[in-house]
C-alpha positions as CSV (number, residue, x, y, z in Angstrom):
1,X,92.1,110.5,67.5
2,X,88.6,111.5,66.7
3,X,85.7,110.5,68.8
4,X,82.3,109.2,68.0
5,X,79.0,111.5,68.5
6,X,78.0,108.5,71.3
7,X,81.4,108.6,73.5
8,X,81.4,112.7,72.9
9,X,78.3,112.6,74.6
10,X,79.5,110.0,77.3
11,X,82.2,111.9,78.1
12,X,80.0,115.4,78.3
13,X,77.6,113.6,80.4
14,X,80.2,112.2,82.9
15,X,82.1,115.8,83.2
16,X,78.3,117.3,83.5
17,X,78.0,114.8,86.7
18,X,81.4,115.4,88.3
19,X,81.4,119.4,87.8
20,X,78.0,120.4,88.2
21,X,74.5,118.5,87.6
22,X,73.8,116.1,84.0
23,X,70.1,116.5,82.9
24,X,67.9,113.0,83.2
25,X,65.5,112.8,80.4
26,X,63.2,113.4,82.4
27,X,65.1,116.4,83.0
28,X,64.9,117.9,79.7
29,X,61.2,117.1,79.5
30,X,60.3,119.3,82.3
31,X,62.6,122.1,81.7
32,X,61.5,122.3,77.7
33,X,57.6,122.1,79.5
34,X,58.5,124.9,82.1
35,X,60.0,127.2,78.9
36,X,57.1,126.7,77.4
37,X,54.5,127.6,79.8
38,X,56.8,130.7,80.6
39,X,56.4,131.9,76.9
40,X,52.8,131.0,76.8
41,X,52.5,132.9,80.0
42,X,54.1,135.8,77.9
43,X,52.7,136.2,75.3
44,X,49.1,135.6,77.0
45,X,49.4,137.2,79.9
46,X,48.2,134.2,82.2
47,X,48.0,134.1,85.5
48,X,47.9,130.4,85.8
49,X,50.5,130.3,83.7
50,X,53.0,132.1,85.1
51,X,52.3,129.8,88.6
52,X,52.7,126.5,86.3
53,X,56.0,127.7,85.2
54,X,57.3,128.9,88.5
55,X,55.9,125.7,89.8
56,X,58.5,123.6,87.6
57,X,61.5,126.2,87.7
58,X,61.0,125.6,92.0
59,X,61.0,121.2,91.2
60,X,63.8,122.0,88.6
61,X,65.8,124.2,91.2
62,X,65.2,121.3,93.6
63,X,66.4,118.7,91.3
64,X,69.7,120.8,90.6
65,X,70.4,121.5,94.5
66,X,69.5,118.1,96.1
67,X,71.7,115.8,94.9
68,X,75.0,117.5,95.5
69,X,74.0,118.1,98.7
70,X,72.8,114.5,99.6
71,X,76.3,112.7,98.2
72,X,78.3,115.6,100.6
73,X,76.9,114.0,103.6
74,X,77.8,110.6,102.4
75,X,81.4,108.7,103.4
76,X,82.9,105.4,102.2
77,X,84.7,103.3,104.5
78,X,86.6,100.0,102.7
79,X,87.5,97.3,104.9
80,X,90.9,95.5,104.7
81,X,91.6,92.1,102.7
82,X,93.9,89.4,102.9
83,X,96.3,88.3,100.3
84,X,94.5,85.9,97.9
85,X,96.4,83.4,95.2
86,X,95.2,83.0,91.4
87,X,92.0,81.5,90.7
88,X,90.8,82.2,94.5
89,X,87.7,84.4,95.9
90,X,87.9,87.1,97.7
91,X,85.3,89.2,99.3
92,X,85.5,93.5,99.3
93,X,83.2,94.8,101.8
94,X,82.9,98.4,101.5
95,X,80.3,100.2,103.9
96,X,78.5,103.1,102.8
97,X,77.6,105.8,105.9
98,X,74.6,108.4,106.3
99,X,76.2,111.0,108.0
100,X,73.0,113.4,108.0
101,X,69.6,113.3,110.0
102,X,67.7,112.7,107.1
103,X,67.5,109.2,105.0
104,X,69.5,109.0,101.5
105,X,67.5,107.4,98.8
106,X,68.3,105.5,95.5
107,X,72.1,106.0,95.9
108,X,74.1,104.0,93.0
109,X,77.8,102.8,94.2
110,X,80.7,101.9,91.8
111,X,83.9,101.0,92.8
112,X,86.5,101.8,90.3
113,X,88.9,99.0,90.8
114,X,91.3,98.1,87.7
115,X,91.5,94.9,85.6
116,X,91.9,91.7,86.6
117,X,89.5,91.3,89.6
118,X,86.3,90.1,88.5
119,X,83.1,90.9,89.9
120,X,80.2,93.4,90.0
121,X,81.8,96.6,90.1
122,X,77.8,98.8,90.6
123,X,75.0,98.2,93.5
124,X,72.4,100.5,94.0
125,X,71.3,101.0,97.1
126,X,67.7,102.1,97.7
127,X,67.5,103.7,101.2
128,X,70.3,104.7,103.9
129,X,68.8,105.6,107.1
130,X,69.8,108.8,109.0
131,X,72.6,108.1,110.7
132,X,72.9,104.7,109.0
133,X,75.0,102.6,107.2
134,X,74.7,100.1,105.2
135,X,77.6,97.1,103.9
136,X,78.6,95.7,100.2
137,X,79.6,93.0,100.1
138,X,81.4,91.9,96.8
139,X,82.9,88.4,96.1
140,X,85.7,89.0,93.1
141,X,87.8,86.6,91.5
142,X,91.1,86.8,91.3
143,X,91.8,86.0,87.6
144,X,95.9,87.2,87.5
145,X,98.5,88.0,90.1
146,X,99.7,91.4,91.0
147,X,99.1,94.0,93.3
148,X,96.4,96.0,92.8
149,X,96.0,99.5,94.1
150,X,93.1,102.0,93.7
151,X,91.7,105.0,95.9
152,X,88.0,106.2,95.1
153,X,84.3,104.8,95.2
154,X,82.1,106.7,93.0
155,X,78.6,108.0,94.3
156,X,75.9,109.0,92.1
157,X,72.2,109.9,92.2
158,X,69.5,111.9,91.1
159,X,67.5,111.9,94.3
160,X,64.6,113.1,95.5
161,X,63.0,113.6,92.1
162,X,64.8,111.9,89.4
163,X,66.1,115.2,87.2
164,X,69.6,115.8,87.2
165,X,72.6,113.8,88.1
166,X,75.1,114.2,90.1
167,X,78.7,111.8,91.2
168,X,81.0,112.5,93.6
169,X,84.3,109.8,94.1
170,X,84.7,109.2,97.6
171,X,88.1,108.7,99.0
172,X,88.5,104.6,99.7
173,X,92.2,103.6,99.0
174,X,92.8,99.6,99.0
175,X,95.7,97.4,97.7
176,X,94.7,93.6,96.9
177,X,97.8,91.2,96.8
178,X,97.0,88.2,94.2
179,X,99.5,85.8,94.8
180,X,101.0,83.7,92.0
181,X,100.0,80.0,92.1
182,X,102.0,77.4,93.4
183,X,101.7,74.0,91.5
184,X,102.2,71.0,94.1
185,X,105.1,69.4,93.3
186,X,105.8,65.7,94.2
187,X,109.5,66.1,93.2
188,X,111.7,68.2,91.3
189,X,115.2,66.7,90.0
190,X,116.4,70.3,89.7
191,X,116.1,70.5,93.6
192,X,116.9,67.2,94.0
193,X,120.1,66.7,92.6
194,X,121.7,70.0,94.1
195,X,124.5,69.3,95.4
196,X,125.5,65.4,94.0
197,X,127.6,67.0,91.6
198,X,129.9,68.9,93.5
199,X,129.9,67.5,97.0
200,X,128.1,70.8,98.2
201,X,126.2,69.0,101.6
202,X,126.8,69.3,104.5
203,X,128.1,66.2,106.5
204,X,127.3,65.6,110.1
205,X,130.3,66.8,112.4
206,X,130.9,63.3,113.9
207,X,131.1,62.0,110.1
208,X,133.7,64.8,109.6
209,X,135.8,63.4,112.2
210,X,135.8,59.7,111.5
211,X,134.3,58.2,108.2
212,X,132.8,55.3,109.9
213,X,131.5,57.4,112.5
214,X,128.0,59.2,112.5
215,X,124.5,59.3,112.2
216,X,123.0,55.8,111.1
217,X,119.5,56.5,108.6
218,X,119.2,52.4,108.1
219,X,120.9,49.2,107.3
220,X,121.1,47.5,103.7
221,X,122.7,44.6,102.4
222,X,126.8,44.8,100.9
223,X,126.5,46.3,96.8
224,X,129.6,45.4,95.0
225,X,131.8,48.6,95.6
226,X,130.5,49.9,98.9
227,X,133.2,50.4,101.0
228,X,134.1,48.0,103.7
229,X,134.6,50.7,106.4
230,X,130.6,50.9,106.2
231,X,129.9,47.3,107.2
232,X,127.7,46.9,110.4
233,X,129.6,44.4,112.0
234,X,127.7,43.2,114.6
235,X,124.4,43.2,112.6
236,X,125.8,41.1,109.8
237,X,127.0,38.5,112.3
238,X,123.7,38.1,113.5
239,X,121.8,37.8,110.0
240,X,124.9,35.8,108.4
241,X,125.2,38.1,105.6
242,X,127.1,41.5,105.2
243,X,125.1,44.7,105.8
244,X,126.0,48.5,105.5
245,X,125.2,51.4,106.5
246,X,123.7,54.5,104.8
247,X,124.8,57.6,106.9
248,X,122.5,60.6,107.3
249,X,123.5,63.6,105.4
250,X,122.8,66.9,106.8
251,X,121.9,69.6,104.4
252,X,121.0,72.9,106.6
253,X,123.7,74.8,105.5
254,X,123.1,74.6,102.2
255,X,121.2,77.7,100.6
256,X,119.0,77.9,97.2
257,X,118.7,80.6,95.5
258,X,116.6,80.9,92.8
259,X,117.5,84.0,90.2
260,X,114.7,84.5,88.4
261,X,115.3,87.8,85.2
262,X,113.7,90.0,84.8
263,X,115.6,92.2,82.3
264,X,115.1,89.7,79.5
265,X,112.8,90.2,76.3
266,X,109.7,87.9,77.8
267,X,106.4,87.5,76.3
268,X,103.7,87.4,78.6
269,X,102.7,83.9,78.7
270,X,106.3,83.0,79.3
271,X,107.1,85.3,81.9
272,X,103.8,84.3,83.8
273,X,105.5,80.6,83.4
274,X,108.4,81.8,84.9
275,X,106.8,83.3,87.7
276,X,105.0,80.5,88.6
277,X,107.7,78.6,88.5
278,X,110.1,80.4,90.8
279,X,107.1,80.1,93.2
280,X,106.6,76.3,93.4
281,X,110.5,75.7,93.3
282,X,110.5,78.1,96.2
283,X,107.9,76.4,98.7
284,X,109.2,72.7,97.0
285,X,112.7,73.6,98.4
286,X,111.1,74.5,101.7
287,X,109.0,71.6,102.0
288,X,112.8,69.3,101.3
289,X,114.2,71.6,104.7
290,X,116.3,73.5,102.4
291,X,116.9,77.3,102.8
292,X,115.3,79.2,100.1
293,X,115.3,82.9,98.9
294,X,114.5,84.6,96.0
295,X,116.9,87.0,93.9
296,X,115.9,89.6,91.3
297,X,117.3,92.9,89.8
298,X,114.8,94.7,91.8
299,X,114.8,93.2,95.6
300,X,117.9,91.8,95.7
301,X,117.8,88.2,98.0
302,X,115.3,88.3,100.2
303,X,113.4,84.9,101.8
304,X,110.7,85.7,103.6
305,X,107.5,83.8,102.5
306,X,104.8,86.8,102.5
307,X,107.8,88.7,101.3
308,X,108.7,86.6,98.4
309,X,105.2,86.3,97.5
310,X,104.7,89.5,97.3
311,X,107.4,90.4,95.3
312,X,106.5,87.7,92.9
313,X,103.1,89.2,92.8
314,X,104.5,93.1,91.9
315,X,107.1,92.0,89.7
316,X,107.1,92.7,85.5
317,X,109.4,91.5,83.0
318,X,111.4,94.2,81.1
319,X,111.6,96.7,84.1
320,X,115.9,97.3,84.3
321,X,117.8,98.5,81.3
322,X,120.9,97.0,82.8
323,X,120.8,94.5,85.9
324,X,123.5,93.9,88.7
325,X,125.3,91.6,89.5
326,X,124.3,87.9,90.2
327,X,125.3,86.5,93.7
328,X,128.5,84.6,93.3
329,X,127.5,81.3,94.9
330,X,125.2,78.9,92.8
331,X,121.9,80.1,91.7
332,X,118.5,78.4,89.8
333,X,118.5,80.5,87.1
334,X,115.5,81.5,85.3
335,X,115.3,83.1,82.1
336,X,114.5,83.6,78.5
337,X,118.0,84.5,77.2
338,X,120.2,81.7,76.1
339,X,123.4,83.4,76.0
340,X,123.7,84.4,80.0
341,X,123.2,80.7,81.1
342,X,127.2,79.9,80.4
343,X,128.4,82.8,82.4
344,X,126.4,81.4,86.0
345,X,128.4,80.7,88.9
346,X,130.2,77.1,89.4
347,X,127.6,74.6,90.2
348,X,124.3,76.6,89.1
349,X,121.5,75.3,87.0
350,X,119.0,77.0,85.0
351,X,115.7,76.6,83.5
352,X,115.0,78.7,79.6
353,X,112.4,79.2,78.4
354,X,112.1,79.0,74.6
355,X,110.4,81.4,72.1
356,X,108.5,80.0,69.3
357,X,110.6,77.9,67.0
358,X,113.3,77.3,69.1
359,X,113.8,73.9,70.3
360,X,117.8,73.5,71.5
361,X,119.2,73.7,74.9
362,X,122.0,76.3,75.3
363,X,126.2,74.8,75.3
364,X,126.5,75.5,78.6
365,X,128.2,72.9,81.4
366,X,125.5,73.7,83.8
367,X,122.9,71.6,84.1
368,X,119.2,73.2,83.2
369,X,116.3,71.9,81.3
370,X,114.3,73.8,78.2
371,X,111.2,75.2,78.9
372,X,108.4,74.3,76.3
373,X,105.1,76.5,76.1
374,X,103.5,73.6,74.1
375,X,104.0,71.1,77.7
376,X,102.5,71.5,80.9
377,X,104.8,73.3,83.3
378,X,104.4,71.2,86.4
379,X,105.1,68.3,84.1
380,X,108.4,69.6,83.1
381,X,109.7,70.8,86.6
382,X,108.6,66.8,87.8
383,X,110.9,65.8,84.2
384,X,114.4,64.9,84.5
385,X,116.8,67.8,83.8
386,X,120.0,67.7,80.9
């Protein structure tokens, strides 16, 4: 690929800075003046000129020997940050040290951080005192989740007199965790309804023992078909009508896991669906006192919040040529594949999400709902499932 004259000369001038000194224009003006006056001194035999010239070639020798030796005596230190979510602010403070007796001045400082974090990435700073330090303080926004990871700050100046410059990339490693968001859910019939179909809870251990025995959540008048082993006795006698009683049902031993694939052929937009999908259907679960964890073909289960987060953060679509296993209890599958869905575990569901022009569910006995890009998504966890 052929370059333009422009980036050629970009690229020239950044290897000039990194390797040795880059010429300012100012630069190039002096040393074209100090050529001159040397020829003219020459061919004329000048005294004076000679001392002009030699007076230029001493500023120009300056010029090439200063800077490098000002951004040696520089270091970076980069503060730690705490794990932010989409959309949120966070603040890098990165201090910038004077490790020599004399004061630094007009130092430019650019920290080369990768996509996604917006901000200023350049601050100049205009004097460092000997010994000194002085902070930056830079608020980015966290536009997408991932974890971000980069090592250098890049130092550059031209100081004390403006003629050559000259970078050095300081050592400052950092990882920032952006955190996927988590749409607040009021309810979710895909959480809701685990376990109705199969009888999954968990009764109470009294309950176990004798079905009119156990834990009382309230009273409520006779339905036709409740059974008459339920009836409150003593409490219909007193209001003269029969009453009955709904028994609490314990569900603490009942686990969701929520599968979410990444082997799949995903788009972008979809997968970032997905993802925060598996997130919000993690915390709702929590928030109902279920026990959730979180399965993929890279972690395996694991259920820790800051490490489910994280995970969620790091993970890509279309990372595994071949993935393991599923667990074999039920699983929330989520995917992009209709074909897999029939093959889940007795008493799974899933959620698909549908590429352009495809509008059906999946035959599959499981129940699940079909993911459409053109709705929002907290709408359609909130939706009734097939």
């Amino acid at each position: 690929m052929s370059l333009s004259p422009l980036s050629f000369l970009n690229r020239l001038q950044t290897w000039l800075e990194v390797h040795w000194v880059s010429p300012d224009y100012s630069g190039w003006v002096m040393t074209g003046l100090a050529v001159f006056f040397f020829a003219a001194a020459t061919n004329t035999m000048a005294g004076w000129l000679y001392a002009i010239s030699g007076v230029m070639f001493a500023l120009l020798g300056m010029g090439l020997v200063q800077p490098g030796r000002s951004l040696r005596l520089l270091q970076v230190l980069r503060r730690p940050t705490e794990p932010v979510s989409v959309g949120d602010t966070l603040v890098m403070e990165i201090d910038v040290c004077n490790q020599s007796r004399r004061p630094q001045l007009l130092l430019q400082v650019t920290d080369c951080r990768p996509e996604g974090l917006e901000g200023d990435r350049r601050t100049v700073i205009e004097r460092l005192p000997a010994y000194g330090s002085q902070r930056w303080s830079q608020p980015l926004v966290a536009k997408k989740r991932g974890l971000y990871r980069w090592q250098t700050v890049e130092l550059r100046t031209a100081a004390p007199l403006g003629l050559f410059w000259r970078r050095r990339q300081a050592a400052a490693r950092t990882t920032v965790v952006v955190y996927p968001t988590v749409l607040p859910l009021s309810h979710c019939p895909l959480i809701d309804g685990l376990g109705q179909e199969d009888s999954r809870l968990t009764p109470s251990p009294m309950r176990s023992q004798l079905a009119t025995e156990g834990v009382t959540r309230t009273l409520r008048p006779y339905r036709w078909g409740d059974s008459t082993r339920l009836i409150h006795w003593r409490t219909s006698a007193r209001y003269g009508e029969l009453r009955i009683r709904e028994m609490e049902t314990f569900t603490g031993g009942q686990e969701i896991i929520l599968a979410l694939d990444t082997s799949a052929a995903w788009t972008e937009e979809a997968f970032e669906s997905a993802v925060v999908a598996t997130a919000s259907l993690y915390f709702y679960a929590q928030q109902r006192g279920l026990t959730a964890s979180l399965w993929t073909p890279e972690t395996g289960g694991i259920r820790s919040d800051r490490l489910v987060l994280e995970a969620l953060a790091a993970i890509l679509p279309n990372t595994t040529s071949k993935s393991p296993p599923l667990p074999t209890v039920p699983v929330i599958w989520l995917t992009a594949q209709p074909h897999g869905v029939s093959a889940l575990p007795a008493g799974s569901r899933w959620l698909l999400w549908a590429t352009e022009g495809s509008g059906s569910s999946p035959s599959s006995t499981h129940i699940g709902r079909l993911m459409l890009p053109s709705e929002p998504l907290q709408t359609q966890l909130q939706a009734s499932v097939n």
